[in-house]
C-alpha positions in Angstrom: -47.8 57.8 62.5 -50.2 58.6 59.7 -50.4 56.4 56.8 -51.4 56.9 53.2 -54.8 55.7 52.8 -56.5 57.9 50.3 -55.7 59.7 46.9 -58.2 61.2 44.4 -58.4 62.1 40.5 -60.1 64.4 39.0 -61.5 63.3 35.5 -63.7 64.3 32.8 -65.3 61.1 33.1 -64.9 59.4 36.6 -67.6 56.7 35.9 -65.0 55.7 32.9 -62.1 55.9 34.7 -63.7 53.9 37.8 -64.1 51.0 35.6 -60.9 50.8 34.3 -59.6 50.5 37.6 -62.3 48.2 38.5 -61.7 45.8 36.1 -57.5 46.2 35.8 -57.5 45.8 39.7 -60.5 44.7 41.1 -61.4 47.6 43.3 -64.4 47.2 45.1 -67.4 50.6 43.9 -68.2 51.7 47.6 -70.4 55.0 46.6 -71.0 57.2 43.6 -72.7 60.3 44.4 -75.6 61.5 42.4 -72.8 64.5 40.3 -71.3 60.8 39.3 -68.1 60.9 41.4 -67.1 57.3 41.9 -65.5 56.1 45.0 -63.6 52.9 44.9 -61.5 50.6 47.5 -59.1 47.7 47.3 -60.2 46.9 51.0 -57.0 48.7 52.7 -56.9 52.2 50.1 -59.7 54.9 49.4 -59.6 56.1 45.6 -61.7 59.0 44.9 -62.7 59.9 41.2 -64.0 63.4 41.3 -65.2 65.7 38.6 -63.4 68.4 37.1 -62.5 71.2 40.0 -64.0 74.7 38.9 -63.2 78.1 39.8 -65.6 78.3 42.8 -64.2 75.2 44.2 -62.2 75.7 47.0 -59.7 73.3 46.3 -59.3 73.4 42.3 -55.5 73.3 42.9 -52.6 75.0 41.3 -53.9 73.3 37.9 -56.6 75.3 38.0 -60.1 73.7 36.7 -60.3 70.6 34.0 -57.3 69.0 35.1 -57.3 65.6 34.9 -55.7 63.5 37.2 -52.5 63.4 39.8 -49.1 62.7 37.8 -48.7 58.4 38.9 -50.2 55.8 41.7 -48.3 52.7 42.6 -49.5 49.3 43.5 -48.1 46.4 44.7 -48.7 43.6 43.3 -48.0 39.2 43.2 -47.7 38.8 39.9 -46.1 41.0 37.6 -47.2 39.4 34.7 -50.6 38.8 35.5 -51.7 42.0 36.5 -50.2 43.6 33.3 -52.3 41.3 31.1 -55.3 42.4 33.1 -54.3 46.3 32.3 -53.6 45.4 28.6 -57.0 44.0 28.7 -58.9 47.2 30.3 -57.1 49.2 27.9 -53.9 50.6 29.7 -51.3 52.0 27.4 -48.2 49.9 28.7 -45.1 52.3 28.9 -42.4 50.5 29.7 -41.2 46.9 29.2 -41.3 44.8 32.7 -38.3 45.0 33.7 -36.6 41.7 36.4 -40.0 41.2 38.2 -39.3 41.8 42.3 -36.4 43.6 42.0 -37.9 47.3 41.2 -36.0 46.7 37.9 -36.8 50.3 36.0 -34.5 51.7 38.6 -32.7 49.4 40.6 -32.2 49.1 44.2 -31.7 51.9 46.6 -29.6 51.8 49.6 -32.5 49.9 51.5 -33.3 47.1 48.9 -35.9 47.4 46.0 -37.6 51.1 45.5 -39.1 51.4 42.1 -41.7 50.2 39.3 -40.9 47.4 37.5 -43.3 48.3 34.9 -45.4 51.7 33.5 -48.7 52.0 32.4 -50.5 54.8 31.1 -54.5 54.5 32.4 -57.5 56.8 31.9 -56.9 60.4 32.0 -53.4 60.6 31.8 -52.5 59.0 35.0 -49.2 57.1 35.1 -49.6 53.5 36.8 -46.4 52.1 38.4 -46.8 48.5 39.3 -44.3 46.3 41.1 -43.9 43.0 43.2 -40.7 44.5 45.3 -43.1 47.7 46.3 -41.7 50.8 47.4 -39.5 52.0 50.4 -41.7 52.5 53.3 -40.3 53.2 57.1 -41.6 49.7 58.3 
């Protein structure tokens, strides 16, 4: 079965918006290529921050070119509370209050146990951070 291991932003300043996530999650820099896209890694995931997709790219998407970001990325985490105060610290823009830590608390619980956020953040380029200590509902 294939499994999520990669997602990429695009960003009008990727070298910005790799240290945010360097410092609010202490992801590893594994390459930055000479146009100043910044690859980054939490040992298990791949995230790519990519310049701003033109019109003779390829793949500049239904957005068309400038578009910053994907709409949200989620990441489990052990302590709720802990890795909030690290995002308050890099400068996230906390959307929501934490809500019942390990219980995906925004929404509730699905039919198969916890399946949501328990807190929102707003990082670098618009992109909506969901963290939670339940995670999400997976098939394994």
């Amino acid at each position: 079965m294939a499994k999520l291991r990669h997602i990429a932003l695009t960003s009008s300043d990727p070298g910005k918006a790799a240290e945010f996530f360097k410092q609010a999650f202490d992801m590893e820099e594994v390459r930055r290529d000479p146009s100043g896209q910044v690859f980054l890694s939490d040992g298990y995931f791949n995230m790519a921050i990519l310049n701003h997709k033109t019109n003779e790219d390829a793949d500049v998407g239904a957005h068309g070119p400038n578009f910053n970001g994907i709409h949200h990325i989620g990441f489990f985490v052990e302590n709720l509370e802990e890795q909030a105060e690290k995002l308050d610290k890099a400068g996230g823009d906390r959307l929501t209050p934490t809500v019942d830590p390990g219980t995906g608390g925004l929404f509730g619980h699905g039919a198969m146990g916890p399946s949501n956020a328990e807190v929102k953040f707003g990082g670098p380029d618009g992109v909506i951070i969901d963290m939670s200590e339940s995670g999400w509902l997976t098939s394994a």
